[in-house]
Backbone as numpy.savetxt, mean C-alpha at the origin, in Angstrom:
# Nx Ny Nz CAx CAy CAz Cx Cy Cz
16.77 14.83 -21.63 15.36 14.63 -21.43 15.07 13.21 -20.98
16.09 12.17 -21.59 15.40 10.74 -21.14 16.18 10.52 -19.66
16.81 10.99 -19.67 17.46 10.64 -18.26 16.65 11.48 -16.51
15.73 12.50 -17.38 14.54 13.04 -16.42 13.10 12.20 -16.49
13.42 11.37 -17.54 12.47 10.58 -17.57 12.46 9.26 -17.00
13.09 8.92 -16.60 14.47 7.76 -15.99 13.89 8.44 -14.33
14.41 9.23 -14.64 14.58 10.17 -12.92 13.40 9.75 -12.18
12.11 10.04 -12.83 10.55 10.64 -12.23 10.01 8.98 -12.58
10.81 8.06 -13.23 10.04 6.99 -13.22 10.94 6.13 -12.32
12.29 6.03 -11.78 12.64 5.64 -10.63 11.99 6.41 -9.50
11.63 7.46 -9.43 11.11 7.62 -8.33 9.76 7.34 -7.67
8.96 6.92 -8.78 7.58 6.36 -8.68 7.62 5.17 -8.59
9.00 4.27 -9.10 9.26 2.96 -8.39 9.69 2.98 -6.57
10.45 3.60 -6.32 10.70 3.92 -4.64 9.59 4.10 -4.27
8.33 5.07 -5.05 7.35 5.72 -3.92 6.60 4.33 -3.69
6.61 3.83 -4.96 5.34 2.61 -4.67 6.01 1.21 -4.01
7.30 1.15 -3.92 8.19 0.20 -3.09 7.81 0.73 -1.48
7.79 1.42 -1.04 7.33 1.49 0.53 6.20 1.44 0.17
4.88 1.65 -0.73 3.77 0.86 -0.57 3.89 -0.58 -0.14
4.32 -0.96 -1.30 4.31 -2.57 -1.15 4.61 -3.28 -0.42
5.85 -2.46 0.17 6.67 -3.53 1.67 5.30 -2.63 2.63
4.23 -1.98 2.90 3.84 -1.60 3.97 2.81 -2.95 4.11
2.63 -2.99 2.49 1.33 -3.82 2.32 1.59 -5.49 2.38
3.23 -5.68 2.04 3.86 -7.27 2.42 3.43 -7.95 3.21
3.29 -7.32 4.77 3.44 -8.12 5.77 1.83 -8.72 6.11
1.45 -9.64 7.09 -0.13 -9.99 6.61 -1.00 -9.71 7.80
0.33 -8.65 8.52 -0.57 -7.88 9.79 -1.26 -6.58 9.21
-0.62 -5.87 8.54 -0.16 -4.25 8.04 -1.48 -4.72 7.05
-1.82 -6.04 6.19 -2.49 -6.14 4.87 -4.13 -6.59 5.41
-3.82 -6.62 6.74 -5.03 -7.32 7.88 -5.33 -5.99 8.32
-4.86 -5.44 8.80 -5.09 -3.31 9.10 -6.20 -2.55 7.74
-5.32 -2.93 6.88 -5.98 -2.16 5.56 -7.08 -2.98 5.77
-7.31 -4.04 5.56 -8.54 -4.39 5.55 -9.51 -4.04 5.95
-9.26 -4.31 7.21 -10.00 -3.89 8.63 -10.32 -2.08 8.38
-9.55 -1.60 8.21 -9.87 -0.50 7.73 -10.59 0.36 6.43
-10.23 -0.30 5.32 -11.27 -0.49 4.66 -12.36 -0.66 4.87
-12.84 -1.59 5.74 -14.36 -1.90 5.63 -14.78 -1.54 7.04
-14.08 -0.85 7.48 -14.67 -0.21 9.16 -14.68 1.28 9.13
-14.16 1.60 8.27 -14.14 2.90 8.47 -12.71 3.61 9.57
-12.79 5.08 9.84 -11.80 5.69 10.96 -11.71 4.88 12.28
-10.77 3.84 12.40 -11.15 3.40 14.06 -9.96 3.72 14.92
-10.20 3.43 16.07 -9.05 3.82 17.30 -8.32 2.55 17.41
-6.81 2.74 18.42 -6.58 1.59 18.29 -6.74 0.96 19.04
-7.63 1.26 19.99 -8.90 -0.28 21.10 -9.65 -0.96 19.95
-9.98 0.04 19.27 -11.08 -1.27 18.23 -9.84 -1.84 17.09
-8.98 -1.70 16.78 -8.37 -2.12 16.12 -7.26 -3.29 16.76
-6.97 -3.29 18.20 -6.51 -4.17 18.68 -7.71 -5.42 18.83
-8.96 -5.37 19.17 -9.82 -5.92 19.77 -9.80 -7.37 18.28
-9.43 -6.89 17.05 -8.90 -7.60 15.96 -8.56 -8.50 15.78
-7.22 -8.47 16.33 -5.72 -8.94 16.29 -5.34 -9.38 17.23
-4.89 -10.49 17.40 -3.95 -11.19 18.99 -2.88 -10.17 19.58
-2.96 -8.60 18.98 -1.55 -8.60 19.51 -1.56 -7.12 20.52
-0.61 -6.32 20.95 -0.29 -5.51 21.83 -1.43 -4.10 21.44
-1.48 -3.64 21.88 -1.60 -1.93 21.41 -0.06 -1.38 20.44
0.91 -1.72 21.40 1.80 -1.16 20.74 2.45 -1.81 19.25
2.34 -3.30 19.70 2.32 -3.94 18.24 1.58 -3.36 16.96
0.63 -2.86 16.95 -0.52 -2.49 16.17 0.15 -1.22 15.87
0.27 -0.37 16.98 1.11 1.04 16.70 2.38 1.60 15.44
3.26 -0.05 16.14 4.43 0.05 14.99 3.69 -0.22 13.67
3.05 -1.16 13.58 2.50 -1.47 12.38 1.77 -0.52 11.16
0.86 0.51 12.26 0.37 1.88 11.64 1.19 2.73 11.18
2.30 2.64 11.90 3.43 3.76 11.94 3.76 3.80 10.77
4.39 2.25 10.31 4.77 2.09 8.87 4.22 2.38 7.81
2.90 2.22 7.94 1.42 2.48 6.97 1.52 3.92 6.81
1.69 4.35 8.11 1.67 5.72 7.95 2.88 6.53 7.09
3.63 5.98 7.54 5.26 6.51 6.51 5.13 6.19 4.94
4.52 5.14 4.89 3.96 4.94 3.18 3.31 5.53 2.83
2.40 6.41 3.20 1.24 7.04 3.12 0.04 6.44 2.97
-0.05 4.91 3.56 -1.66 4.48 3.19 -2.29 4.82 4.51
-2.37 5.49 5.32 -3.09 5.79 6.62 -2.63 6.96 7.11
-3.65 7.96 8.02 -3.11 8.92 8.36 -3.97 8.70 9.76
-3.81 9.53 10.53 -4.30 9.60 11.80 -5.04 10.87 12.39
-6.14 11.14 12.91 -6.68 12.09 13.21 -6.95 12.32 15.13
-6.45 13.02 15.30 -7.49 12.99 16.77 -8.92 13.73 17.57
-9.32 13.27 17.67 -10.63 13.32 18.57 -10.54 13.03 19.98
-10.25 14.10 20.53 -9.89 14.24 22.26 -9.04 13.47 22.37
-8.87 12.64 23.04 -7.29 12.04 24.15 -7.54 10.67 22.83
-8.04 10.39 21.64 -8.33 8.96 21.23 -7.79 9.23 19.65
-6.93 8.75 18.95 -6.68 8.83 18.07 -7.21 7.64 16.83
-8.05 8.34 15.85 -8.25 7.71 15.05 -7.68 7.05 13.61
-7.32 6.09 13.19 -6.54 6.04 12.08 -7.35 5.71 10.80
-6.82 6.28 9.81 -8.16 6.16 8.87 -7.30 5.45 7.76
-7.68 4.99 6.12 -6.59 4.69 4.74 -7.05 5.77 4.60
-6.16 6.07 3.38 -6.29 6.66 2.38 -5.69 6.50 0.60
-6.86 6.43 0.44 -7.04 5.63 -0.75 -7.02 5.45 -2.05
-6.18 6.93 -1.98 -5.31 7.15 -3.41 -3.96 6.75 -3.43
-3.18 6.63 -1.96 -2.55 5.72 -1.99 -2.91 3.94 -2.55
-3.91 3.72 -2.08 -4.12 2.56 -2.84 -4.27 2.22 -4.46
-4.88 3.66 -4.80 -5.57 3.33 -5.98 -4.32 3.68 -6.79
-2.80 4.05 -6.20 -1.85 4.72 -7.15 -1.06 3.31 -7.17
-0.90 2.25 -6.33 -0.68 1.20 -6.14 -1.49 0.06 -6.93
-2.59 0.00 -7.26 -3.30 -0.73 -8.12 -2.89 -0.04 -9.29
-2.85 1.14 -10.00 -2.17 1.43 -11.39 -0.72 1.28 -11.20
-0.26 0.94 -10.47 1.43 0.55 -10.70 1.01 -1.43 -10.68
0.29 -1.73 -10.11 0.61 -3.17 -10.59 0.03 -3.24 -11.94
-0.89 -2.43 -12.28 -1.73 -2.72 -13.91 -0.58 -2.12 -14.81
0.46 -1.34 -14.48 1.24 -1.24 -15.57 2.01 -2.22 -15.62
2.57 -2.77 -14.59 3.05 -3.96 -14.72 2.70 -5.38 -15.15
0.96 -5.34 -14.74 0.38 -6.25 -15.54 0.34 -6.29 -16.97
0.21 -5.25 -17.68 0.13 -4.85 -19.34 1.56 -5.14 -19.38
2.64 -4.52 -18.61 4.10 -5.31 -19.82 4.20 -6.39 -19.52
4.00 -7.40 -19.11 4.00 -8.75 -18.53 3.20 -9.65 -20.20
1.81 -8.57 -20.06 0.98 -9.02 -21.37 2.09 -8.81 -22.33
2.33 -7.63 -22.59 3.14 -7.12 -23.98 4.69 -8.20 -24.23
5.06 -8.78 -22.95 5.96 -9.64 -23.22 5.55 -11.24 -23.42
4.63 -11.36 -22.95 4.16 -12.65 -23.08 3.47 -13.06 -24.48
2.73 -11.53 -25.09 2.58 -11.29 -26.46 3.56 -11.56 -27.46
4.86 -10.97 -27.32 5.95 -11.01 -27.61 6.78 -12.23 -28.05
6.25 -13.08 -27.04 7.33 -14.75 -27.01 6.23 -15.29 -27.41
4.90 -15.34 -27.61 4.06 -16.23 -28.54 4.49 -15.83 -29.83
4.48 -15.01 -30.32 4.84 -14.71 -31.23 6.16 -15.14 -32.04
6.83 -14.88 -31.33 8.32 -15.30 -31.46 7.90 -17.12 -31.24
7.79 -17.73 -30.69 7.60 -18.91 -30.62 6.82 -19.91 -31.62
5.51 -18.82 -32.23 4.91 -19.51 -33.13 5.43 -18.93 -34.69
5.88 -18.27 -34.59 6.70 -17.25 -36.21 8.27 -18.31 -36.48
């Protein structure tokens, strides 16, 4: 039983590790943004952004997209890319669990330090 428990909690470390490397870089973390607060855009308005290519922007989604924080929809010949934001919000409860054992250890060595 603990070693299925082991299992399903390494694997929620991998899932949320390609979050994080999608979200590392400060182009990919400039996208979310931008997306966040713009809503579904294409990638003319999403280049119009950024100093960089169409296709630069492309790879960049791509990755987002393989993490699952963005998906893409189309509307005639124009593809829209949108977040999605339970990817995010499953990524903010993986850093808050990590924030609480961080507490629980830092709890830990005061303790130990002042005892």
């Amino acid at each position: 039983m603990r070693s299925q428990r082991n299992l399903g909690a390494n694997a929620q470390i991998a899932d949320s590790a390609a979050v994080f490397f999608a979200l590392g870089d400060e182009t990919r973390l400039g996208l979310v943004s931008r997306l966040c607060n713009g809503g579904p855009t294409s990638i003319t308005r999403l280049t119009e952004s950024f100093d960089m290519t169409r296709q630069a922007i492309t790879k960049h989604l791509r990755v987002m997209e393989e993490a699952g924080l963005v998906h893409r929809t189309q509307r005639g010949r124009e593809s829209l890319w949108q977040i999605e934001p339970k990817r995010l919000a499953d990524a903010r409860r993986h850093l808050e669990l990590i924030s609480a054992q961080w507490d629980g250890a830092l709890l830990r060595l005061k303790r130990f330090v002042e005892g």
